[in-house]
N, C-alpha and C positions, 0 to 999 in steps of 0.2 A: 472365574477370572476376577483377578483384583482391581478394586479401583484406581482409577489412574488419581495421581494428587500434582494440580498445574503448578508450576515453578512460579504464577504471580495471581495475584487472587481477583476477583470481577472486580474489586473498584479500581487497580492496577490496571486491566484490562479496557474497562468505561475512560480512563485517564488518555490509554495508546487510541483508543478509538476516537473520541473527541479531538485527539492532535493531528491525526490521520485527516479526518474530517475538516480539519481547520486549516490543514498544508491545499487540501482541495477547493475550500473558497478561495482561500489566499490566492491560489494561479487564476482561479475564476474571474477574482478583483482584478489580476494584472491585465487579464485579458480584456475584462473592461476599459481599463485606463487605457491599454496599446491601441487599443479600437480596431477594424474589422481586418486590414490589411495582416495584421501582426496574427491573429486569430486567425486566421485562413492558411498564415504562413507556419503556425502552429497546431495546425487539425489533426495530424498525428498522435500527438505528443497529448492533447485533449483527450481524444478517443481512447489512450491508456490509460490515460488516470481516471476514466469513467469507469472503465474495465476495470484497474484494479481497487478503487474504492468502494466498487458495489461489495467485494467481500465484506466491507467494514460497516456497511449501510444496515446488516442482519442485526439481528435483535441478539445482546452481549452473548448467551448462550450459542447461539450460530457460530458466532465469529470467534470466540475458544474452541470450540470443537473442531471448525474447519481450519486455522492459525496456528493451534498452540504448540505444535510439532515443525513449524516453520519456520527455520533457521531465520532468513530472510525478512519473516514478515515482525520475528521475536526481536531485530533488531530496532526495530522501534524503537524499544525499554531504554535503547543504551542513546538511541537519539532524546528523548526526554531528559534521560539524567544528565547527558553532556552538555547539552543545547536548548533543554525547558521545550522544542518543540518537534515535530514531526519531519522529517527529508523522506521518508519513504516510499512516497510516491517519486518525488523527485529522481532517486536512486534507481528504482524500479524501470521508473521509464531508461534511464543509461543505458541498463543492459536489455530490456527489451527493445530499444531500436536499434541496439543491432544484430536480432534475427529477421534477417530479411523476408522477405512474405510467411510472417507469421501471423494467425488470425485465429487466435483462440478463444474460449471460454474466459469468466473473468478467474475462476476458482485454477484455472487449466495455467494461467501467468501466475497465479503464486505457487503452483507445484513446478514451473519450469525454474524461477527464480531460488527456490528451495533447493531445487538441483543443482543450478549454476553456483552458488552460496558453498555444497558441501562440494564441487570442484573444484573451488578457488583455493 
């Protein structure tokens, strides 16, 4: 079996992760500033970006090997280059709220969003 060769190299990768990481304090902050009403009224929308940041939370080797075939998760790259910063969680959460009682794994939202991604 040949080795696979990824379409962007680990400091490409440490780049999309650090942004990823950075779109999830940023809601963190807002949620501080909205204070507790706003945060309750967004508990949701929290508990996704927990779920899907924890893929990004793995040590870079993890997070290549479980991302780098993810339509979805690769669109990162093009949010960096267009924008300097990360929507992916943002995006993410869109289309996961609206599967109605869905309650997956965090690894299980980037392979349903990968799906949703090659249906569109």
């Amino acid at each position: 079996m040949a080795n696979k060769v990824s379409r962007y190299n680990n400091d490409q990768w440490e780049t999309a992760k650090e942004s990823v990481l950075q779109e999830y304090e940023d809601y963190k902050q807002t949620l501080r500033d909205q204070g507790v009403d706003y945060t309750i009224k967004n508990a949701r929308k929290l508990l996704i970006y927990q779920d899907l940041v924890a893929e990004w939370e793995h040590k870079i080797g993890t997070v290549i090997t479980d991302l780098e075939d993810n339509v979805f998760a690769l669109s990162v790259f093009d949010d960096i280059k267009k924008r300097k910063q990360s929507t992916l969680l943002a995006r993410g959460y869109e289309h996961i709220s609206s599967w109605p009682d869905f309650n997956p794994t965090a690894l299980a939202l980037w392979l349903e969003l990968e799906e949703d991604e090659a249906m569109a």
